[in-house]
C-alpha positions, 0 to 999 in steps of 0.5 A, spaced: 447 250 268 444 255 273 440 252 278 432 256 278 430 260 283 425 259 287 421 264 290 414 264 295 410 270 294 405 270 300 400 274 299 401 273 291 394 274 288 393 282 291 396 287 286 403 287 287 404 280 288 401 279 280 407 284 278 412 280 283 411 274 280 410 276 273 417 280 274 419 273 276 418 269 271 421 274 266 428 271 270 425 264 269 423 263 276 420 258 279 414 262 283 408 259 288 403 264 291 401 262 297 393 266 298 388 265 302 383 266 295 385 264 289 387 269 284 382 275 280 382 273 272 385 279 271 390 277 275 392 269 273 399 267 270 399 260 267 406 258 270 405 261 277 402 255 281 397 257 287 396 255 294 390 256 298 392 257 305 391 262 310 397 264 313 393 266 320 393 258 321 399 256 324 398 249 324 395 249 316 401 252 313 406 248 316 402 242 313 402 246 307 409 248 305 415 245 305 421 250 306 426 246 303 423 248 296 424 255 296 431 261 295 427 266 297 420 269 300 416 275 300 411 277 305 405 280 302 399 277 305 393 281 309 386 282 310 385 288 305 379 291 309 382 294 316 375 296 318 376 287 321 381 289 327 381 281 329 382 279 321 387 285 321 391 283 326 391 276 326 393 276 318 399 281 318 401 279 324 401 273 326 401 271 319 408 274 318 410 271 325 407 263 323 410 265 315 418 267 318 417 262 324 417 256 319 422 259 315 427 260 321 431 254 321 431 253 313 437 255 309 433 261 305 437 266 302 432 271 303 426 274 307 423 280 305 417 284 309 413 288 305 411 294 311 407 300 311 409 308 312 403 308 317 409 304 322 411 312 323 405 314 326 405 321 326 412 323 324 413 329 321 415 328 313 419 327 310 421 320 315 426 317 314 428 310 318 432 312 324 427 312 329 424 306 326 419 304 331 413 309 333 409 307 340 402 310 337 400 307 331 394 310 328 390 303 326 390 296 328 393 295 321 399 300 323 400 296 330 400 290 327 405 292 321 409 295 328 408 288 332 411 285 325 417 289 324 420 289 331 418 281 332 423 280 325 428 285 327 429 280 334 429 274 329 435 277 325 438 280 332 438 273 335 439 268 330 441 272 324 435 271 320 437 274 312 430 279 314 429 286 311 424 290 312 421 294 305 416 300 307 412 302 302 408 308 301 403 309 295 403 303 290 399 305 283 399 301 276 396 297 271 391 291 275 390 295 281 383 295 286 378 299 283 378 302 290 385 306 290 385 313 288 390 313 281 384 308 279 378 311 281 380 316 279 382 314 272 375 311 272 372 317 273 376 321 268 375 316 262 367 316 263 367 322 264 364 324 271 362 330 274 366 326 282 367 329 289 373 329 292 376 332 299 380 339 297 386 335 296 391 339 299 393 332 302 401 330 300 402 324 298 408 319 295 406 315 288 411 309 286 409 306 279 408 299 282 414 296 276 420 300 281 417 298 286 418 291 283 425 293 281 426 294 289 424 288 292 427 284 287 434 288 288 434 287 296 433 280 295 439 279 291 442 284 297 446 282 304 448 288 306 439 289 307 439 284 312 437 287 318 435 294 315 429 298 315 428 301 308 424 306 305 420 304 298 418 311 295 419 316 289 421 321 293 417 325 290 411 328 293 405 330 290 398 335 292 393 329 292 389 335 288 395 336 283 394 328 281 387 328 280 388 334 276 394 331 272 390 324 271 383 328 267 389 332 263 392 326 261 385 322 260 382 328 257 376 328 260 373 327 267 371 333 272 373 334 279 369 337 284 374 339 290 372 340 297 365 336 296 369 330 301 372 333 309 379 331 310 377 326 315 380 330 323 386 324 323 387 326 317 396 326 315 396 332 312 404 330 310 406 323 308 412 322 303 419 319 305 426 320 305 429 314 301 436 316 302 438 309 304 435 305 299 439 309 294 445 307 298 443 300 300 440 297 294 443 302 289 437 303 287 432 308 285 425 310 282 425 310 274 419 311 272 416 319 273 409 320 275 407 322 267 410 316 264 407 312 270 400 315 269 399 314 262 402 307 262 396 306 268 390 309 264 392 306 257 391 299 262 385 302 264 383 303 257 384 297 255 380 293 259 375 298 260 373 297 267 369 291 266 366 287 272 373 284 275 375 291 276 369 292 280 
């Protein structure tokens, strides 16, 4: 009989943490998530178990967990509102360094980092991951998400740490936060409102959040990731307009009202990756186009109509 894999998702109450940890137990995992919050209702799943800790506290989280009990872990946590430079900085980074530090001596499979595009700063699109480090960040959020990815890097350079870095762009999908475009949007559209948006003329890269799902768990089934910066994204850009446009068509109502918002002056007119090396690495590439992921995001929507746990 196979041994169950064991799996620590850190940061398992947020959006993408639900759906990992759903994916998880499809495969007959053992998942803990470990949050400083306990989860949403909406995002509760009976057979995940749940540890409260904040990952910041280095002396909490070494009472808290024991690291003979886990295969695998995924790195997600992080203070959601960025406008908290210290909370920012301390949960992203130090988190990841406390996290990776404790997990440095045990015989863990794998250690996947959950990173962000805004590592590259202002490279010019579409980045790929062959200057992997860019000095001026646009946000503590950036720098700490930099700091983390260089801290890993050392680790695996000198002790050969099984750690890989999966950078990610825009996420959408059922059970997001309200405060994201695709959902906002979706609700706008549904209730069909007169909204304000900027002129939309931005780029962007949209990734339905179950390939996402499929990415990581193919990187930590993967040795040949350990060490790698990886860009997680469709590889398929979008004008932020078009998808706005593309939603109410889709919904059936809803009215856009572009260029009421200014584009703020730091504003990235182009972010959307190269994701040659994911497909060559990880063997992997997105499925789901952005109509199938749209219309599987709106019917969740719909369904639950945007009561009080998505406000």
């Amino acid at each position: 009989m196979n041994k169950r894999k064991k799996i620590l998702i850190s940061g398992g109450t947020g959006f993408i943490g639900y759906h990992l940890a759903k994916k998880c137990l499809k495969q007959n995992w053992l998942v803990t998530s470990l949050s400083s919050k306990k989860p949403k209702k909406y995002r509760k799943l009976n057979k995940v178990k749940y540890l409260i800790c904040d990952v910041s506290s280095k002396k909490k989280l070494n009472k808290r967990i024991n690291t003979k009990s886990f295969d695998y872990v995924v790195n997600l946590a992080g203070y959601v509102d960025h406008s908290h430079k210290k909370k920012t900085m301390e949960s992203h980074f130090n988190g990841c360094k406390n996290l990776s530090l404790l997990f440095l001596k045990s015989r863990i499979k794998k250690f996947i980092q959950i990173g962000s595009c805004v590592e590259y700063g202002k490279k010019k699109s579409p980045q790929n991951e062959d200057k992997m480090f860019n000095k001026k960040t646009f946000s503590v959020y950036g720098k700490a998400k930099l700091l983390s990815t260089k801290f890993l890097l050392n680790l695996y350079n000198q002790y050969k740490f099984p750690v890989a870095i999966l950078r990610l762009y825009l996420v959408y999908g059922p059970a997001q936060d309200i405060n994201r475009v695709v959902p906002i949007t979706i609700y706008n559209a549904i209730k069909n409102k007169n909204f304000d948006c900027s002129n939309g003329s931005q780029l962007r890269d949209f990734l339905f959040i179950d390939d996402l799902v499929d990415a990581i768990i193919k990187s930590l089934k993967n040795d040949k990731v350990n060490g790698e910066i990886i860009n997680i994204g469709s590889g398929k850009p979008i004008k932020i307009r078009n998808l706005i446009i593309k939603i109410c068509k889709l919904v059936g109502s809803g009215n856009p009202q572009f260029g009421k918002i200014q584009l703020r002056k730091d504003e990235i007119k182009n972010l959307y990756p190269k994701i040659l090396k994911s497909k060559k690495i990880l063997k992997w590439k997105p499925e789901i186009s952005i109509e199938n992921g749209l219309r599987k995001t709106i019917r969740y929507f719909k369904g639950n109509i945007f009561n009080e746990y998505h406000t």
